[in-house]
C-alpha positions in Angstrom: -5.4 10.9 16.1 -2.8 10.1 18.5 -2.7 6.1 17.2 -2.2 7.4 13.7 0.2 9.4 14.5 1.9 6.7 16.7 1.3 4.2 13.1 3.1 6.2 10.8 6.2 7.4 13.1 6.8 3.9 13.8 6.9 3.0 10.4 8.7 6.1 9.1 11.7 5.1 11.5 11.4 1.1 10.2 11.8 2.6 6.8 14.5 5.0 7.3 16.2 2.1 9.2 16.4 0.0 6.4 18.2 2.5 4.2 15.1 -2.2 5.1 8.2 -14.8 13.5 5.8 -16.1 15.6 2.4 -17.9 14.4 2.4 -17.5 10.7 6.2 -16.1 10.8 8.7 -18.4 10.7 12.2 -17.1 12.3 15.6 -19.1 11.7 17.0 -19.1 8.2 17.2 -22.5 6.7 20.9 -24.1 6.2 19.8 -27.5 3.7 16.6 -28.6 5.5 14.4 -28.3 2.5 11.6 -29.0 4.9 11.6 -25.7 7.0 10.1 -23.0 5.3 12.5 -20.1 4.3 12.4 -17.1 6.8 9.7 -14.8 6.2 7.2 -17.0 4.8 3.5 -16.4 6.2 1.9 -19.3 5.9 -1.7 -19.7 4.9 -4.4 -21.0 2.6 -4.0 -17.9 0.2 -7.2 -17.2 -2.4 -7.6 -15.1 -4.7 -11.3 -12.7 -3.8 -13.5 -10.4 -5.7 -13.2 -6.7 -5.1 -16.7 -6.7 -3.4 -14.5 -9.5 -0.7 -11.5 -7.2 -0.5 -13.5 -4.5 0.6 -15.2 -6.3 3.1 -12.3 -7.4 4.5 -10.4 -3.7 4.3 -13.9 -2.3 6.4 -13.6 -4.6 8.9 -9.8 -3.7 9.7 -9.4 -0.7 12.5 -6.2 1.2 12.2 -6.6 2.3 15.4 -6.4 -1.6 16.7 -3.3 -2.6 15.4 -0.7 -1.5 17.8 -3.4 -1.6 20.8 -4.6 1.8 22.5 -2.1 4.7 22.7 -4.1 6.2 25.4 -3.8 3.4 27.9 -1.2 3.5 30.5 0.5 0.6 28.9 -0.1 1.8 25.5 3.3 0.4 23.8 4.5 -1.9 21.2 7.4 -3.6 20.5 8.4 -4.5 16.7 11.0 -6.3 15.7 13.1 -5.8 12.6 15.4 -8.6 11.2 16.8 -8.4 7.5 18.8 -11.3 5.9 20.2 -10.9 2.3 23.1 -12.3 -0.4 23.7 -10.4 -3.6 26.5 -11.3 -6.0 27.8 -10.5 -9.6 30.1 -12.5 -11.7 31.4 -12.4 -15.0 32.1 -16.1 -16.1 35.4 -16.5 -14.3 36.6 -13.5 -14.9 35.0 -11.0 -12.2 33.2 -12.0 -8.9 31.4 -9.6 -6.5 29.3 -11.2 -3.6 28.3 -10.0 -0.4 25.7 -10.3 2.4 23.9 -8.2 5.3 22.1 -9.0 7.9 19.9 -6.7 10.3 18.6 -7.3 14.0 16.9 -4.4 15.7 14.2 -4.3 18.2 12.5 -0.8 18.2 10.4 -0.3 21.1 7.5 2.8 21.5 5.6 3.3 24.7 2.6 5.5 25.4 4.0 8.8 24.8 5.5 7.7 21.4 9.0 7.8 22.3 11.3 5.5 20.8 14.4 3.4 22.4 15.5 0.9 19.6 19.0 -1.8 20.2 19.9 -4.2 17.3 23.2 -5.4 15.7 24.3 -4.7 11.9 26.6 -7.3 9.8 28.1 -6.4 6.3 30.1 -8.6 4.1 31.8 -8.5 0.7 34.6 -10.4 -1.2 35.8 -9.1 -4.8 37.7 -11.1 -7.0 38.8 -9.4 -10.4 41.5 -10.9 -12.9 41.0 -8.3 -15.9 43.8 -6.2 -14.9 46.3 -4.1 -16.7 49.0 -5.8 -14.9 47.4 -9.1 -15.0 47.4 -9.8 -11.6 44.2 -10.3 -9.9 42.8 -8.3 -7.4 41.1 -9.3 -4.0 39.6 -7.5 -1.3 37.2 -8.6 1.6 35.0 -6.8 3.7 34.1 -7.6 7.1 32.1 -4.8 9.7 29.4 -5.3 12.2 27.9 -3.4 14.6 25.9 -3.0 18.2 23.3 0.2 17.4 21.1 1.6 20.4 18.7 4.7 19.9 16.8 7.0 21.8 14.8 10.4 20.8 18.1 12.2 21.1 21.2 10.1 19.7 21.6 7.2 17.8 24.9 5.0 19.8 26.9 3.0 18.0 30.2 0.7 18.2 31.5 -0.7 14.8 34.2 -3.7 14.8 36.7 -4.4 11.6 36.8 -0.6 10.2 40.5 -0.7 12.4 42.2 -2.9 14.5 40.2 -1.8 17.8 36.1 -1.0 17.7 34.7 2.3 17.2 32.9 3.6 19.4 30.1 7.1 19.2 27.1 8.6 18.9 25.5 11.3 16.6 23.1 13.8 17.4 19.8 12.8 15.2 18.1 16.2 15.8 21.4 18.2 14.8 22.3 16.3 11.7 18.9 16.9 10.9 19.0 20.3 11.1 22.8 20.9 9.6 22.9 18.5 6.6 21.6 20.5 3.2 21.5 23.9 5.5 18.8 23.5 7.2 18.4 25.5 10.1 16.6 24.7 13.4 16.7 21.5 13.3 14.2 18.3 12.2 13.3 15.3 14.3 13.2 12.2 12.7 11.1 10.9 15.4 8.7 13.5 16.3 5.3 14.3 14.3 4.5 16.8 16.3 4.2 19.5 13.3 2.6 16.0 10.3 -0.5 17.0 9.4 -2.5 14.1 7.5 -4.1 15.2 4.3 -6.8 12.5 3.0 -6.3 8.8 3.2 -4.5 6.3 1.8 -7.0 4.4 -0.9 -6.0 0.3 -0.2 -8.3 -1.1 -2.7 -6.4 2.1 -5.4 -3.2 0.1 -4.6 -4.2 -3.4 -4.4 -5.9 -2.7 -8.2 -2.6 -0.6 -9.2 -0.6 -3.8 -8.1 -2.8 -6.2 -10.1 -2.3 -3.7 -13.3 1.9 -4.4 -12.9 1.1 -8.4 -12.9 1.2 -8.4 -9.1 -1.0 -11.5 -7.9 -2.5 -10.3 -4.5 -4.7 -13.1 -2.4 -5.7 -13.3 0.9 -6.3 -15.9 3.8 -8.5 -15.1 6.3 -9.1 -18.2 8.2 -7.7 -16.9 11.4 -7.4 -12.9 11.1 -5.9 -11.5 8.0 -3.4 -12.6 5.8 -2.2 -10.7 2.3 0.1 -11.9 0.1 1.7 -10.0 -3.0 3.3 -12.0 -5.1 5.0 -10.2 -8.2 6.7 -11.6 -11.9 8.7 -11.3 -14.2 6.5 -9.2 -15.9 6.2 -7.0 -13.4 9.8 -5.7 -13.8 8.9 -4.7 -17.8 6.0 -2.9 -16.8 8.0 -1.0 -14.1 10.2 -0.6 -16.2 8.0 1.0 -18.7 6.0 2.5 -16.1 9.1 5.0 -15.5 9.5 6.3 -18.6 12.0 4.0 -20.5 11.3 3.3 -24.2 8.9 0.1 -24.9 11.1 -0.7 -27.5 14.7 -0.2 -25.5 12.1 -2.6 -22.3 12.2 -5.6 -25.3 15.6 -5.5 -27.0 16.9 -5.5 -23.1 14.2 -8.6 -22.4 15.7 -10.3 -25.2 18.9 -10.0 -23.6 18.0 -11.1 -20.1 16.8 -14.3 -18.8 15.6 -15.3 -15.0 17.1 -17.9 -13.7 14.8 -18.1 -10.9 11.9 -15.4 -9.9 10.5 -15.2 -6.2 9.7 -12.0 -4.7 7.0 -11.7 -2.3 5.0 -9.7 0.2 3.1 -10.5 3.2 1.0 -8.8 6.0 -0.6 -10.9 8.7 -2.7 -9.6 11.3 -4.3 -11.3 14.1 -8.3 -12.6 15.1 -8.0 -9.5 17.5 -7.2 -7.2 14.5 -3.6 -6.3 16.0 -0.6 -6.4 13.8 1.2 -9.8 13.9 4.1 -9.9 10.9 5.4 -8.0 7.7 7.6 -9.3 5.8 9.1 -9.2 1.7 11.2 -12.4 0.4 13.2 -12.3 -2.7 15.4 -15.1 -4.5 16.0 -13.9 -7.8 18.6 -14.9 -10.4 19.7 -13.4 -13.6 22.2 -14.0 -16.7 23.0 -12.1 -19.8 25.4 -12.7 -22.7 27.8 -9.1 -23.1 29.1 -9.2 -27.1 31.7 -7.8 -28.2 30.7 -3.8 -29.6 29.0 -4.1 -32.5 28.7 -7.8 -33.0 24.6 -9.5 -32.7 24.1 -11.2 -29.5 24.3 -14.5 -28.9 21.7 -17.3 -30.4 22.2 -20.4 -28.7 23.7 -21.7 -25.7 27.2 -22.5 -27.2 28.5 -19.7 -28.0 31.3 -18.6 -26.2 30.8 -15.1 -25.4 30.6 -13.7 -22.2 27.8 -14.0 -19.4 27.3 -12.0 -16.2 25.1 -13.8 -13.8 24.2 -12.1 -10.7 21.5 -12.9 -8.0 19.7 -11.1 -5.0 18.1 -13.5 -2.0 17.2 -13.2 1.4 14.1 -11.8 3.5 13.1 -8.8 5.6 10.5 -9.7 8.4 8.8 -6.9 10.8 7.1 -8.5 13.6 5.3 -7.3 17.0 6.7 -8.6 20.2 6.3 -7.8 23.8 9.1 -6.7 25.0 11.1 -3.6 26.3 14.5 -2.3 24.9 16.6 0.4 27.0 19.8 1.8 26.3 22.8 1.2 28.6 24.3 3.7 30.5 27.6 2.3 29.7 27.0 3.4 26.0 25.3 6.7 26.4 28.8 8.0 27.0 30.0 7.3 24.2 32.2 10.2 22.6 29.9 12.5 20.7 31.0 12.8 17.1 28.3 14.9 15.3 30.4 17.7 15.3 33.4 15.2 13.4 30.7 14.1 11.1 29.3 17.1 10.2 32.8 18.9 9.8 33.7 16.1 7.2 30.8 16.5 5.2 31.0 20.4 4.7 34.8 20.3 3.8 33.6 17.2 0.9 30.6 18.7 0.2 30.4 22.4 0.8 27.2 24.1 1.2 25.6 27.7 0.9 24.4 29.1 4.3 20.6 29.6 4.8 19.3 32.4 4.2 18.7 35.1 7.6 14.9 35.4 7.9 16.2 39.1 9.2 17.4 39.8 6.1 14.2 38.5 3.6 12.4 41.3 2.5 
């Protein structure tokens, strides 16, 4: 169906994007008002329900509602993408790694599917290091942002604090597509032309799959629907577990670790009408570990004077629906096409063998 189809494009380009508010989204980050409630937080009377609940609720939600009707005239949706997040590493005074990004991209789809998207990119990182050979400490900083517009043919972008003047191109999406790993003919990010479904996706299989890795799910459905998934500590051994690492090598490494602080959330709101209102994850997590000397036992106690790395990840991702309509300049669509640049670097660091002639296969 051509919603579906609309559904998972839009979605498949969110998450390739992020290699990621309005009622019940807040927007603004908070600087010290303990008050305001941290971007992405939905808000809500959240309750735990019995399966026999869930279910009710999945049945009464429409796929085909939540970005409107494709088929109308004005059969588009608007979804807005923001992305705020801090990470940093230290070791005690020693070594410090921090740095931040942020993301702001609107993504617009109208009734044919076709996508224009325009948003900004930030990145951010200082590095401190004193264990040197030489003894002298090392410092770098890192500072890049960047204007990004899209439409079904290029991405454009222009890129400030890679040089002393900004950077300005585009790329071909369908020809790096088609050239990187030798493929030939090309692939289209952004059309599902040639996606065929094959069965559906089982919600209540992943909401129980999510409770079995110590994953809290509850639900507010006051005014439309609201989930939140709300994950622990002990969530990250049974991952952890879950992908093959030793039970035994999960608890010597537990008995190393210890969280500081442990948020990470997930929410999905969607409106009385059964349209899709907000998205969003929100992480503040914080963790230390004491790194002996080889072969000496770890540390006991608090006083000892070995070594501890701390590091920490916070900040929030929030997709929400907005009406409004993004275009591409004209001004930037003549920006210098650099595939060709790209591409050329790439084989000469990474050579690859040709694809094979179909006029040659026997």
């Amino acid at each position: 169906m051509k919603n579906k189809k609309r559904i998972f494009t839009a979605f498949a380009l969110i998450s390739a994007l992020s290699a990621l508010a309005f009622t019940g989204c807040t927007g603004d980050k908070p600087e010290g008002d303990g008050n305001k409630t941290p971007a992405g937080v939905i808000e809500g009377d959240y309750n735990d329900k019995s399966d026999e609940e869930v279910k009710d609720i999945i049945d009464n939600i429409n796929p085909d509602d939540l970005f409107g009707n494709a088929d109308a005239e004005d059969g588009s949706f608007t979804l807005h993408v923001t992305e705020n997040t801090e990470a940093g590493m230290a070791l005690g005074a020693y070594m410090n790694v921090n740095g931040s990004m942020n993301v702001d991209y609107k993504m617009y789809v109208d009734a044919d599917s076709k996508f224009t998207g325009a948003g900004t990119l930030g990145l951010k990182a200082n590095y401190f290091n004193a264990l040197t050979e030489d003894g002298q400490p090392q410092t770098m900083a890192f500072d890049v942002s960047a204007s990004v517009y899209n439409d079904m043919q290029f991405v454009y972008g222009s890129f400030e604090g890679l040089d002393e003047s900004a950077l300005t191109g585009k790329l071909d999406i369908n020809k790096l597509m088609g050239s990187i790993g030798g493929i030939q003919g090309g692939i289209s990010l952004l059309d599902t032309s040639g996606i065929t479904g094959s069965g559906e996706i089982n919600i209540m299989d992943m909401l129980a799959m999510a409770k079995q890795f110590d994953v809290a799910v509850t639900f507010d459905t006051s005014d439309g629907v609201k989930v939140k998934l709300s994950a622990s500590e002990e969530t990250v051994w049974k991952l952890l577990i879950a992908s093959e690492v030793e039970e035994e090598t999960v608890n010597q490494i537990k008995e190393l670790v210890t969280f500081n602080k442990f948020l990470f959330d997930v929410y999905l709101s969607i409106d009385a009408n059964g349209r899709f209102d907000c998205a969003s994850q929100v992480m503040d997590i914080g963790v230390s570990m004491p790194i002996p000397a080889p072969g000496s036992p770890a540390p006991t106690d608090s006083t000892s004077s070995v070594p501890t790395v701390t590091a920490f990840v916070k900040g929030s991702t929030v997709i929400k629906s907005i009406n409004e309509k993004v275009t591409v300049p004209d001004s930037v669509k003549e920006y210098k096409d650099m595939t060709d640049e790209l591409l050329d670097m790439i084989k000469s660091k990474f050579p690859q063998e040709p694809a094979p002639n179909p006029e040659e296969t026997v």
